[in-house]
N, C-alpha and C positions, 0 to 999 in steps of 0.2 A: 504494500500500500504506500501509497504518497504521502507526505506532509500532506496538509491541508483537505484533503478527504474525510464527506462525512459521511460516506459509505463504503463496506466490502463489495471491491468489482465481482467476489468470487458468488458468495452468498446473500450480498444484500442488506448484513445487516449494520444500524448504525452504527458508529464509529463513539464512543463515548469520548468527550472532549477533559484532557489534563492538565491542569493547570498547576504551575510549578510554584512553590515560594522558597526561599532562602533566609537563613535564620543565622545568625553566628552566634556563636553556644561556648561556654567555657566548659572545660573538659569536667568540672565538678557536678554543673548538671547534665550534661550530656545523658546519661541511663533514664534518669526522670521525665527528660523531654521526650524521647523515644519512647517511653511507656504510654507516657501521655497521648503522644498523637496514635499509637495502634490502638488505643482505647474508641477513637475517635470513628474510625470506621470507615471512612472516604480517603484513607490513603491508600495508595498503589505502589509505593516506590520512596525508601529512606536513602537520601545518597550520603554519605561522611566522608568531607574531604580537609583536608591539615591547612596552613597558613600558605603554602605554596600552590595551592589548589590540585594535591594529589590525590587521587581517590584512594581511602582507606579502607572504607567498606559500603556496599552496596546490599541492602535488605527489600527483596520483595515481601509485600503488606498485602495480601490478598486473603481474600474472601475466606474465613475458615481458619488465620490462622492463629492457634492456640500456644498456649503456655508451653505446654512440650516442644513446639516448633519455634518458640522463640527466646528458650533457653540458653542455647547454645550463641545465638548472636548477641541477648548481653551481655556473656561471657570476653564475647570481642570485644565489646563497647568498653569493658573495664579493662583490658589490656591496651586500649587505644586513647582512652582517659586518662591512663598510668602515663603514655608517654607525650599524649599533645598539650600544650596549656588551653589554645584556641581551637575551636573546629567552626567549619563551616557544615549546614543542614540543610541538604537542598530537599525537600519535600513536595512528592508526586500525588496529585486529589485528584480524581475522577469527582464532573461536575454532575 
């Protein structure tokens, strides 16, 4: 599919539209804001990127996902919290 398509050429169906925001986060609440926004329900997509704009970690937020699935990527959050002071949170909503 194309950028700007708001339909599948294959099957037709609409294209649900994403809208990005960016948050700069200090490494202390980093775990809490990520709780927070999976709580939230309309996200699709957690990006975590350091002060150079690297990507550190990327978390799909989809429909379904539970405590067991998302155990292991706190885990990250705190080892990427141990090392960054700043992070950048780019945050993916289906509207």
């Amino acid at each position: 599919m194309e950028e700007g398509d708001k339909f599948c050429s294959t099957c037709g169906t609409q294209v649900a539209k994403i809208r990005r925001e960016e948050f700069s986060v200090s490494a202390d609440n980093l775990i809490e804001k990520v709780k927070d926004l999976l709580h939230e329900g309309n996200v699709t997509r957690i990006i975590i990127k350091d002060d150079k704009e690297k990507t550190l970690l990327e978390i799909p937020a989809t429909i379904g996902f539970v405590g067991v699935i998302v155990a292991p990527w706190l885990a990250a959050l705190g080892v990427i919290a141990a090392l960054a002071t700043n992070c950048t949170m780019i945050v993916e909503r289906r509207e």
